[in-house]
C-alpha positions in Angstrom: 108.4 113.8 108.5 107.4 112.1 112.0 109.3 109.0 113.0 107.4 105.5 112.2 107.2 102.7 113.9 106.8 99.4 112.2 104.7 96.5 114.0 105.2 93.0 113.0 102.2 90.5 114.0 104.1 86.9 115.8 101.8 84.8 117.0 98.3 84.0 116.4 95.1 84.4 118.0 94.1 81.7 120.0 92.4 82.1 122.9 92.4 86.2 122.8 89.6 88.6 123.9 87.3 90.6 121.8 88.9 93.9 122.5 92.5 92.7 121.5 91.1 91.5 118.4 89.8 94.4 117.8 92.7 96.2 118.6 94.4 94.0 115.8 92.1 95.4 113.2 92.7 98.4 114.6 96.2 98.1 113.6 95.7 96.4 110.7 97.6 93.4 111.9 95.5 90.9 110.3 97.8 87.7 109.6 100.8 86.0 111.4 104.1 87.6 109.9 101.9 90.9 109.0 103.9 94.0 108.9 102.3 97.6 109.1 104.4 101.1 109.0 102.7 103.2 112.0 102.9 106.8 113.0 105.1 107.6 116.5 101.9 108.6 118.6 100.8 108.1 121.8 97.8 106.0 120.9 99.4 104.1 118.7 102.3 102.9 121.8 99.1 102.8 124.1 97.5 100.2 121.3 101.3 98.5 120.7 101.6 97.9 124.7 97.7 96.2 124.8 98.9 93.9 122.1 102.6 93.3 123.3 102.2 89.7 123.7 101.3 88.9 120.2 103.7 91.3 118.4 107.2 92.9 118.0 107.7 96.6 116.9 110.3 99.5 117.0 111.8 102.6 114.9 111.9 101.5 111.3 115.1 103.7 109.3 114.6 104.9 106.0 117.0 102.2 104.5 115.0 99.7 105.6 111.8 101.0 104.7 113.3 101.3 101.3 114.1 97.4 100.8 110.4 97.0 102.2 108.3 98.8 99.6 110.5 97.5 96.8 110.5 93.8 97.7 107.2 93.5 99.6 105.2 96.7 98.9 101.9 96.5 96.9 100.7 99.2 94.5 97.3 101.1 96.3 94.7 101.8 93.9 91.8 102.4 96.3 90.9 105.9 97.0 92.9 108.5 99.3 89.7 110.0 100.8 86.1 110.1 100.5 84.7 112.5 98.9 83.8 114.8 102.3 87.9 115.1 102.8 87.2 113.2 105.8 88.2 109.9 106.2 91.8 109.7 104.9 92.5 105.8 103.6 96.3 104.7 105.4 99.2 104.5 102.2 102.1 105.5 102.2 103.3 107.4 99.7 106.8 107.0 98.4 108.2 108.6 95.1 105.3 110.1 93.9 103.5 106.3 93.9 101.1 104.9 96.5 101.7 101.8 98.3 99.4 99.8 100.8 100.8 100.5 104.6 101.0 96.9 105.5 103.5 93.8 104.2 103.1 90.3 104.2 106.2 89.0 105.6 108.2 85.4 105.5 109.1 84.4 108.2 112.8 85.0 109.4 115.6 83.4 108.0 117.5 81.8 111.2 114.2 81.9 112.8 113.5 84.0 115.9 115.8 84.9 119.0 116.7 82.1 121.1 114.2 81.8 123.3 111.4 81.9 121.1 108.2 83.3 120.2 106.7 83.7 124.0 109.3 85.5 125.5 109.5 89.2 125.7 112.9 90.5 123.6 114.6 91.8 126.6 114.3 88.7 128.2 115.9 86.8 124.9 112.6 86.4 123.2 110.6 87.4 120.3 107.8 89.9 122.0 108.0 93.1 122.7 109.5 95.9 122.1 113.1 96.3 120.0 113.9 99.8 119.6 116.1 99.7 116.1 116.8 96.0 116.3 113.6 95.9 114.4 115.1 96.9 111.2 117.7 93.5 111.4 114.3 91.1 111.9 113.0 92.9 108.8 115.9 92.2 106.4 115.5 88.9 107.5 111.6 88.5 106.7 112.0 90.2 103.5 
């Protein structure tokens, strides 16, 4: 299986442009604290970098993603396609159950990095991107 890449939705929507929020839906990032599981595509980073200033993402492990579906995952009982085999519907499917791709998250225990939620992560912030550091942020939200 391909490597995912979960995206976690920070701040809100104030004064954005139409094609960021529709890059949002897109992503399914609808909510502050919003977490979605995303495939490792170019498109996908290409979307990630257009919203960077609104979100934080990186490599989710399988550990992680484990404590995610269990405490926060939502049974999918929509359907997987229509019925042309087209359009495939996002879930994930773990254990031979379906589960919606996105999470509603708290927010973090400790709150956010030092330098809060309009700072990129390298510089000490929130934003951006965080490579496996992603999965600590996550066992804190849960």
């Amino acid at each position: 299986m391909s490597s995912q890449i979960a995206a976690i939705r920070i701040r809100g929507l104030h004064d954005t442009d139409y094609n960021s929020k529709r890059t949002f839906e897109s992503l399914r990032l609808l909510r502050k604290n919003a977490c979605v599981l995303l495939e490792d595509t170019p498109s996908i980073r290409g979307q990630l970098m257009k919203v960077k200033d609104f979100i934080t993402w990186g490599m989710i492990d399988e550990g992680t993603k484990k404590i995610l579906v269990e405490k926060r995952g939502k049974e999918y009982l929509g359907r997987i396609s229509d019925r042309k085999e087209i359009v495939r519907y996002p879930h994930l499917k773990i254990g031979g159950k379906n589960y919606n791709a996105y999470f509603n998250l708290n927010p973090p225990k400790g709150g956010f990095e030092r330098k809060g939620v309009k700072v990129s992560f390298n510089a000490g912030g929130a934003l951006g991107d965080r490579k496996d550091k992603i999965n600590e942020l996550i066992r804190k939200m849960v």
